[in-house]
C-alpha positions, 0 to 999 in steps of 0.5 A: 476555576477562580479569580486571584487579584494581584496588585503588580509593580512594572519598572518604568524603563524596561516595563517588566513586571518586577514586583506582585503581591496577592489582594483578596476579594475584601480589599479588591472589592474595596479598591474598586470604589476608586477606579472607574469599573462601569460594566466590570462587575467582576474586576477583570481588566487591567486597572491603572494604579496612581494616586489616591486609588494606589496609596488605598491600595497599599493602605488595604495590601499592606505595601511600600510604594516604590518609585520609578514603578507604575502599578496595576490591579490584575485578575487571573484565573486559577485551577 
């Protein structure tokens, strides 16, 4: 099994989950100097995406930030 990372987009109104796009390791990794990660090592939680660590995010992914969606750093295991 392995980890993939997704930076995911919700709609504020109905808080579904309306857009994801993957983030490697590198840039994950990189993201995380800007979140609060203590005791995380291995990025597992939900990380909220607002401000400077969401434009790092869209710089390092390669994404237009759309408003009216609140963004997330997510991990999942892979087969």
């Amino acid at each position: 099994m392995y980890l993939t990372r997704e930076i995911c987009g919700y709609d504020r109104e109905t808080e579904w989950q309306v857009w994801s796009t993957s983030i490697d390791e590198e840039s994950a990794r990189a993201l995380a100097r800007f979140l609060d990660t203590e005791g995380d090592d291995d990025l597992l939680f939900v990380y909220d995406l607002e401000g400077e660590p969401l434009q790092a995010a869209a710089r390092l992914v390669g994404f237009e930030i759309r408003p009216g969606l609140d963004y997330t750093l997510e991990a999942s295991q892979g087969a």
